[in-house]
BAFI-3210 file (N, C-alpha, C; in Angstrom, 3 decimals, decimal comma, padded with zeros to 6 digits):
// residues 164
n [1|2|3|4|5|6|7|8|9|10|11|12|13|14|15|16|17|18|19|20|21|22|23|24|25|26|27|28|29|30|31|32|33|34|35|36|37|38|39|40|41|42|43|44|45|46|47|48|49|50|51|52|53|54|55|56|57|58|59|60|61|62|63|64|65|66|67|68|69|70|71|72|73|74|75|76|77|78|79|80|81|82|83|84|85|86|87|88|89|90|91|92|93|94|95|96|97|98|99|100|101|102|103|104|105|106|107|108|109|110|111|112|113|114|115|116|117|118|119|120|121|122|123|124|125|126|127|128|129|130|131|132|133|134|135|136|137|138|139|140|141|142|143|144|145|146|147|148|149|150|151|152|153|154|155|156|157|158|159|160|161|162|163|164]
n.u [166,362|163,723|163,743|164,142|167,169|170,059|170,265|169,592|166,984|164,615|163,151|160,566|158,654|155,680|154,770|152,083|153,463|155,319|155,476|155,264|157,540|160,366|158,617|158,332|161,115|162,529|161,220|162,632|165,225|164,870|164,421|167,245|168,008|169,600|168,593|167,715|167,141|165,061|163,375|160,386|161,970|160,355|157,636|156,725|154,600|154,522|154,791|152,924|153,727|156,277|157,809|157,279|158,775|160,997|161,623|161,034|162,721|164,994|164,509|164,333|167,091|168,888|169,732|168,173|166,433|163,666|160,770|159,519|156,741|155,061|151,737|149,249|146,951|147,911|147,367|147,846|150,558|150,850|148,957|150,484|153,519|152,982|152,401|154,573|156,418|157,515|157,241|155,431|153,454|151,817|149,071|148,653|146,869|146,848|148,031|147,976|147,320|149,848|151,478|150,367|151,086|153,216|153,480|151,290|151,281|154,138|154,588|156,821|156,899|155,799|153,209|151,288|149,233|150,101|148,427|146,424|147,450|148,415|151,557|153,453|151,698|152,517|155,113|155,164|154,399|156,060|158,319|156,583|156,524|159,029|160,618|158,952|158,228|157,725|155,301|155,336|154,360|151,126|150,981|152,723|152,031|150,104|151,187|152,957|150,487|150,463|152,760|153,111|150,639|151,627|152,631|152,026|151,654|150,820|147,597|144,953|143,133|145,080|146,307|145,776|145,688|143,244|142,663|143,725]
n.v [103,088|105,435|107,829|111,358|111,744|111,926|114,807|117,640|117,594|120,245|121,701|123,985|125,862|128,005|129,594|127,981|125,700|125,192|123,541|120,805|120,511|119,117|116,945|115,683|116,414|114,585|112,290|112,401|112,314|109,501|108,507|108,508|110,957|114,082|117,109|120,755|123,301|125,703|127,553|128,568|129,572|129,389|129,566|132,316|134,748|134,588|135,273|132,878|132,663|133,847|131,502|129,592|130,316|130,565|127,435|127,406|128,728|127,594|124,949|125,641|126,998|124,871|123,468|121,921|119,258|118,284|119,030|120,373|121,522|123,421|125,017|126,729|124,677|123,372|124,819|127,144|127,559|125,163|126,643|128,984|127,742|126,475|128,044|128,676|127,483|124,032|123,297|121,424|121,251|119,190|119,015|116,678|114,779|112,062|108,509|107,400|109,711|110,523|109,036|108,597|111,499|111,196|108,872|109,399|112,258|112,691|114,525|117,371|118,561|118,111|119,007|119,876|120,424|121,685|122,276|120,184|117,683|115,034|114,726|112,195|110,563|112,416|112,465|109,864|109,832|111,579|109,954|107,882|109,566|110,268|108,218|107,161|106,550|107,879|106,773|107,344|106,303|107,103|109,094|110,705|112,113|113,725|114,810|116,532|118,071|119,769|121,103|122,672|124,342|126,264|128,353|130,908|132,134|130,355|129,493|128,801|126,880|125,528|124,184|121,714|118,688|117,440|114,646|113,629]
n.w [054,327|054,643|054,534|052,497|052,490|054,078|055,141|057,539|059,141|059,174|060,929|062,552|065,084|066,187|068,795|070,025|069,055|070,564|072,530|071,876|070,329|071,732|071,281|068,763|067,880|068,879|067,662|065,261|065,756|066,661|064,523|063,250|062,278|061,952|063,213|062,157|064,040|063,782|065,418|067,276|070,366|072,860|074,444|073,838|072,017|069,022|064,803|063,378|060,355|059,757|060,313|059,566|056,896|057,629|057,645|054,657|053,620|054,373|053,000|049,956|050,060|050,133|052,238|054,410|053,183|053,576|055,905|059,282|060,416|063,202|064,359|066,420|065,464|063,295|060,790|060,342|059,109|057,530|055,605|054,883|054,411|052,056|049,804|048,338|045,577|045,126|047,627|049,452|051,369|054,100|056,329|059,241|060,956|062,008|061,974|059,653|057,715|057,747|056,584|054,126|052,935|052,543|051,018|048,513|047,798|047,850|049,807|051,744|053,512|056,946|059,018|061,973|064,638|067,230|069,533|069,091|068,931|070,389|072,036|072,030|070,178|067,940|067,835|066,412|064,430|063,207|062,835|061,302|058,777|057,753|057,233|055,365|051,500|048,570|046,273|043,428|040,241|039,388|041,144|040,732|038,382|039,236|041,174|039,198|038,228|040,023|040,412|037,893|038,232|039,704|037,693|036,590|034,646|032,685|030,857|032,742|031,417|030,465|032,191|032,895|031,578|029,116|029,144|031,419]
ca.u [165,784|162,623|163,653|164,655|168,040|170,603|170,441|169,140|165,311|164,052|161,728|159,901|157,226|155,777|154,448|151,231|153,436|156,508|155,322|154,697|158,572|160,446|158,431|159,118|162,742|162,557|160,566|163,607|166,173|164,690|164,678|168,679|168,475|169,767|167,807|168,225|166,049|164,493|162,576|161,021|162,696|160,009|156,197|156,482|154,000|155,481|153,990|153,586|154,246|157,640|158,343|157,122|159,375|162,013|161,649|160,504|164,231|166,267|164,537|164,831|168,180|169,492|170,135|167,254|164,964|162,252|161,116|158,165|155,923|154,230|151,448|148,102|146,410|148,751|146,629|148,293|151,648|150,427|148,943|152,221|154,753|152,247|152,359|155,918|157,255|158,419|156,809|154,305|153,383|150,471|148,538|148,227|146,061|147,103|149,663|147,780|147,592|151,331|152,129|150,041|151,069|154,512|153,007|150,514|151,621|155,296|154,860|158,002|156,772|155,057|152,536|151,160|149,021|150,320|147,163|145,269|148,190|149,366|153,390|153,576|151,239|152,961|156,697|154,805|153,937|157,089|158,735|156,141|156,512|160,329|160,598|157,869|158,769|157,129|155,401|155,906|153,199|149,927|151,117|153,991|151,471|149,440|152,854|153,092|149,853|150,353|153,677|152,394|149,702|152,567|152,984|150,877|151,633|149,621|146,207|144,056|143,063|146,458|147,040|145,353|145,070|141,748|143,237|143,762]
ca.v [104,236|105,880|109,899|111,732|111,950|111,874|115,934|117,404|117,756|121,236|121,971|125,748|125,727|128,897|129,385|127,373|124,851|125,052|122,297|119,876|120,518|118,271|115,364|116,366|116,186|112,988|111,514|113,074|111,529|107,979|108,163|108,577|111,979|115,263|118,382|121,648|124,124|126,955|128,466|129,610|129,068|130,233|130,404|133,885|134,795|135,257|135,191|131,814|133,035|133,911|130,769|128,933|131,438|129,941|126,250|127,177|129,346|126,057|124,151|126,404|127,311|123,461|123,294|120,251|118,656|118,114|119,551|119,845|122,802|122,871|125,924|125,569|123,838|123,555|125,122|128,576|126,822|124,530|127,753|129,472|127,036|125,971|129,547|128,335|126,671|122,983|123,427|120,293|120,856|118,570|119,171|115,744|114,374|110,649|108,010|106,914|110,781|111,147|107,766|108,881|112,108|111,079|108,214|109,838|113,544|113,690|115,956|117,373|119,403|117,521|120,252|119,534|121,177|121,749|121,780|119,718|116,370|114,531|114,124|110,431|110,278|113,238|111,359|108,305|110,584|112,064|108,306|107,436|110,678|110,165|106,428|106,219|107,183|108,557|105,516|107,535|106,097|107,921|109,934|111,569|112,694|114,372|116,453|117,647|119,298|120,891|122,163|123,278|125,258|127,831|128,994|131,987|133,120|129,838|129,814|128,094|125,900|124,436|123,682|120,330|117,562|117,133|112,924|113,205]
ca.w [054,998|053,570|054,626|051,748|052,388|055,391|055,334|058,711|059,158|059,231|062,403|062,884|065,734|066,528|070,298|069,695|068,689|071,269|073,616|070,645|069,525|071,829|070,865|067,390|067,699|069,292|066,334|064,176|066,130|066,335|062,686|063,043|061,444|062,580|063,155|062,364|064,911|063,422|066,273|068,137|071,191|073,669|074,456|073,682|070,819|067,431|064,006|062,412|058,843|059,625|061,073|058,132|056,210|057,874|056,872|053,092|053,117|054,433|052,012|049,150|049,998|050,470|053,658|054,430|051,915|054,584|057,687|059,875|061,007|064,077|064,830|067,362|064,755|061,890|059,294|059,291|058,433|056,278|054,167|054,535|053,719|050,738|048,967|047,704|044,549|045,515|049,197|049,492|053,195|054,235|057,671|059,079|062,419|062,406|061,222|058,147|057,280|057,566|055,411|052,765|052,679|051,473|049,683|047,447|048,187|048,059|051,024|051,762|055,147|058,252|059,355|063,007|065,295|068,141|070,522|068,920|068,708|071,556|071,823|071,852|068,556|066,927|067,395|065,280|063,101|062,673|062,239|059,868|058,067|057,548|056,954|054,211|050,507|047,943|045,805|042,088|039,190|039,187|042,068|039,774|037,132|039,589|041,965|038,091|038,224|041,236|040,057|036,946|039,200|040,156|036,564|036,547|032,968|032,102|031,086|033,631|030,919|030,237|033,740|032,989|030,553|029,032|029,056|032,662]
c.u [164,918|162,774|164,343|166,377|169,049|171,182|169,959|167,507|165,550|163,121|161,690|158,575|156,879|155,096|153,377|151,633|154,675|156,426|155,293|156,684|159,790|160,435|158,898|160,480|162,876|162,489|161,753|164,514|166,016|164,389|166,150|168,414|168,936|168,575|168,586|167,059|166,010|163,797|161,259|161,513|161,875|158,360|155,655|155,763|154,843|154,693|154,312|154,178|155,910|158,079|158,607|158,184|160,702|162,854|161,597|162,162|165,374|165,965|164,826|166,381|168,616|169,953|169,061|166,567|163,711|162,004|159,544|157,821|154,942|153,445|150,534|147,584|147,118|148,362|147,346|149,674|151,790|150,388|150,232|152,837|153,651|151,897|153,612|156,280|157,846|157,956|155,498|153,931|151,832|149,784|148,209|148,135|146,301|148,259|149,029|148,054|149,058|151,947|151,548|150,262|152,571|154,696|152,621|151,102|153,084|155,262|156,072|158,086|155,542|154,135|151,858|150,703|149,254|149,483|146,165|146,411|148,993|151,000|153,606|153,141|152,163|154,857|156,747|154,889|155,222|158,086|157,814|156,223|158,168|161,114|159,658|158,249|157,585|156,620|155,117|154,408|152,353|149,910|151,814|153,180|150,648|150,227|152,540|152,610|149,778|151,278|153,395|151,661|150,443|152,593|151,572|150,795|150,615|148,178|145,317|143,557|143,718|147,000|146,836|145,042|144,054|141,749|142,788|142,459]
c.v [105,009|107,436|109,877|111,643|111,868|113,694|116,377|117,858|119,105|121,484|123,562|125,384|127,078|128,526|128,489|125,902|124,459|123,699|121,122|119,287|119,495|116,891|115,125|115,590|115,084|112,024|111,578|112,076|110,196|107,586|108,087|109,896|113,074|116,281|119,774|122,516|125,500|127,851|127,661|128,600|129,855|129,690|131,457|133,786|135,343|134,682|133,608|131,730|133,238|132,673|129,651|129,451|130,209|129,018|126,425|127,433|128,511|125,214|124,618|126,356|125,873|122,915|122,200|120,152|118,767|118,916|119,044|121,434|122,424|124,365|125,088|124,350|123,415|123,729|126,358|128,011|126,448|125,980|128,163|129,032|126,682|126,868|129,864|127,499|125,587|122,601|122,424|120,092|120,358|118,566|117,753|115,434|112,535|109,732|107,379|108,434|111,480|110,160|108,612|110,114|112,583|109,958|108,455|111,276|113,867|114,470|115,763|118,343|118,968|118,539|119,414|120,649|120,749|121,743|121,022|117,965|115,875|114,081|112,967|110,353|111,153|112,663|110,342|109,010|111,246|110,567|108,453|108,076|110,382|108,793|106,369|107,054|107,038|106,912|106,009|107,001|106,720|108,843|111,358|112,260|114,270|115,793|117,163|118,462|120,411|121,397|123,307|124,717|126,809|129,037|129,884|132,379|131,895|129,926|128,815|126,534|125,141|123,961|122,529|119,878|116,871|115,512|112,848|112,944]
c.w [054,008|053,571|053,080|051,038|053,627|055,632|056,066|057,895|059,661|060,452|062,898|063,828|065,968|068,096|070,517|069,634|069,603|072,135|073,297|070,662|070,374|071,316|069,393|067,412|068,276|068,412|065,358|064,265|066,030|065,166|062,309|062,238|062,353|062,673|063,316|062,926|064,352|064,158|066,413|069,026|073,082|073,539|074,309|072,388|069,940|066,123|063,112|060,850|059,085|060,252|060,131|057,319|056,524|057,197|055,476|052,492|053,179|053,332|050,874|049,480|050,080|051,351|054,378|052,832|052,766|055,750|057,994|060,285|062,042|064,696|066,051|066,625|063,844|060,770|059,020|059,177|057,945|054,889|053,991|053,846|051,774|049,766|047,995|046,749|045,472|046,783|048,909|051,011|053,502|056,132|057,610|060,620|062,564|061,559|060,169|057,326|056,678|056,269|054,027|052,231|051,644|050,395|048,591|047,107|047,760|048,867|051,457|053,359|056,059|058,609|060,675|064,118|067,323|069,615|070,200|068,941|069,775|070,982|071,019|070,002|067,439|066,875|066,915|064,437|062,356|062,274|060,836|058,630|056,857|056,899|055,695|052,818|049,522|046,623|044,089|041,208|038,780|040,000|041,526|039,022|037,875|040,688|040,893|037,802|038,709|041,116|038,860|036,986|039,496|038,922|036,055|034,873|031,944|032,177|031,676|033,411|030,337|031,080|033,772|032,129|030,066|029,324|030,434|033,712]
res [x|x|x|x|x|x|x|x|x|x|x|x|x|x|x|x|x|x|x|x|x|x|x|x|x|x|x|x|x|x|x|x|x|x|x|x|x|x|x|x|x|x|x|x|x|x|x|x|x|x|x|x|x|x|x|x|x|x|x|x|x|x|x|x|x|x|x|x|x|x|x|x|x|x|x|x|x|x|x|x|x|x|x|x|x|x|x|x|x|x|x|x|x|x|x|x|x|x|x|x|x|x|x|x|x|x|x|x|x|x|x|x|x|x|x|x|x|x|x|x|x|x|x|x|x|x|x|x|x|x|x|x|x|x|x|x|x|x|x|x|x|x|x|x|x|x|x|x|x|x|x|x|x|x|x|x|x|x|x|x|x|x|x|x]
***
């Protein structure tokens, strides 16, 4: 099994993304994993930042490794969750997008817009997402930069390896 771990999957949609979330959890399940539901629980408008919030606080806190975010588009979720230490959330529109995003990426949060991704495709996407593992080598060097990136007290020009 290529998921992270057998710890539940994370899933935050905000209203944009409620109609999406179903298929979602479908995709979860036919991966054999659990889910844990973060909201919302409604078409009622609510702010996607806190929703994101959510997922970044399960993962942080240890309660999943992975999840998924689902706004209209999934760009303001993406930013969100991606404003966080450790948070690798990748907006992704097809099933090569999703492979490579835990191929090359390490992405550790599905991002998914909710009006813009049919069901059907977005429960591949969540398979392929979950199933595919991280392939390490030249990929590893480059997570490092982007962790690196967080460390504000460095100077801009130590963030990167003149080599690299």
């Amino acid at each position: 099994m290529g998921a992270m771990s057998k710890s539940p999957i994370g899933i935050a949609v905000d209203h944009g993304g409620f109609r999406l979330k179903q298929f979602v959890i479908g995709g979860v399940q036919e991966a054999g994993l659990r889910v844990l539901d973060l909201g919302t629980f409604s078409e009622e408008p609510v702010d996607y930042p806190d929703l994101a919030e959510n997922l970044v606080a399960a993962i942080i806190g240890g309660k999943v490794q992975q999840g998924i975010l689902v706004c209209g588009t999934g760009i303001g979720v993406a930013i969100a969750a991606n404003r966080h230490r450790s948070i690798r959330a990748a907006l992704c529109y097809d099933k090569e997008t999703a492979e490579l995003a835990r191929q090359h990426n390490n992405a550790n949060v599905l991002c998914l817009g909710g009006r813009k991704t049919n069901g059907h495709l977005a429960k591949e996407m969540v398979g392929i997402f979950l199933q595919t593992k991280f392939q390490g080598g030249r990929h590893t060097r480059r997570i490092k930069k982007l962790d690196r990136s967080f460390d504000c007290t460095m100077p801009v020009e130590e963030l990167y390896d003149k080599d690299d």
